[in-house]
C-alpha positions as CSV (number, residue, x, y, z in Angstrom):
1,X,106.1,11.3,92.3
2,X,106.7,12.4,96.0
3,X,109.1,10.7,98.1
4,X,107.4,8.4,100.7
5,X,107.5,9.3,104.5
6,X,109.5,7.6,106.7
7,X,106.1,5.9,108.5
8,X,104.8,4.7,105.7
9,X,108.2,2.8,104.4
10,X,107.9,1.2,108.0
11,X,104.5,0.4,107.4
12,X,105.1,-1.2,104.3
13,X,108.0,-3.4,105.8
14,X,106.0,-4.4,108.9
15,X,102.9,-5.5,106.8
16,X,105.2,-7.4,104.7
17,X,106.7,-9.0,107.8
18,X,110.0,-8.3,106.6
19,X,113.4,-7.3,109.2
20,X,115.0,-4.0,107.5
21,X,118.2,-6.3,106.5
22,X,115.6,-8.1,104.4
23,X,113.5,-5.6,103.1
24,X,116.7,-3.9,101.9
25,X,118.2,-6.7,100.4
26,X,114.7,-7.2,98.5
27,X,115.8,-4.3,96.9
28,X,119.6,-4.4,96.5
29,X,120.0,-1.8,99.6
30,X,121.9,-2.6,102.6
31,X,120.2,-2.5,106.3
32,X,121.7,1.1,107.0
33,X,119.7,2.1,104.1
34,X,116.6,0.9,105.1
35,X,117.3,2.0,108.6
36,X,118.1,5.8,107.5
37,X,114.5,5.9,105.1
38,X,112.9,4.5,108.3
39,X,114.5,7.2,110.7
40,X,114.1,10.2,108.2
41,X,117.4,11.0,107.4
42,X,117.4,10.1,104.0
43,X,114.9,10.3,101.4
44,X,113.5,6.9,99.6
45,X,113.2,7.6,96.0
46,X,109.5,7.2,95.2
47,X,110.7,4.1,92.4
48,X,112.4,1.9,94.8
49,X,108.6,2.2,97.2
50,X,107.0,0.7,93.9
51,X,109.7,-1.8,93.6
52,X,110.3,-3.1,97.2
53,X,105.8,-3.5,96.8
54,X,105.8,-5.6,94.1
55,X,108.8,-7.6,95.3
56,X,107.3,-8.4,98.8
57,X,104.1,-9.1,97.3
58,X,105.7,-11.3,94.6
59,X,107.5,-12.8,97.9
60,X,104.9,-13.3,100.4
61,X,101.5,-11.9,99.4
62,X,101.3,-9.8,102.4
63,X,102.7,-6.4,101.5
64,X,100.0,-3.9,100.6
C-alpha cells in the first residue's frame, strides 16, 4: 500500500469535518502528528488512512 499524500489526508479530515486535534485523537495520534502528515514532513502509514476512515465514518457519516 502507498503512503497517502499530504492533500488527501487534509481532504479526508475536512470532509469529515474534523480539527486536526480531533482527527488525531480519532486515531490515538497527537495534533503535531496530524499537523506533520498534513504539511508533508512525515509520512502517514497507509493503515492508519483506513483506520482514521472508518472511524470518522463510524463517527459522523461524513468521511468519504
Amino acid at each position: 500500500m502507498k503512503a497517502p499524500t499530504p492533500r488527501a489526508i487534509k481532504m479526508a479530515r475536512t470532509a469529515a469535518k474534523l480539527s486536526m486535534a480531533q482527527a488525531a485523537e480519532l486515531i490515538g495520534y497527537t495534533r503535531f502528528a496530524w499537523f506533520r502528515w498534513e504539511d508533508g514532513s512525515r509520512e502517514m502509514r497507509p493503515d492508519l488512512m483506513e483506520l482514521f476512515k472508518q472511524k470518522a465514518k463510524e463517527g459522523n457519516g461524513n468521511a468519504t
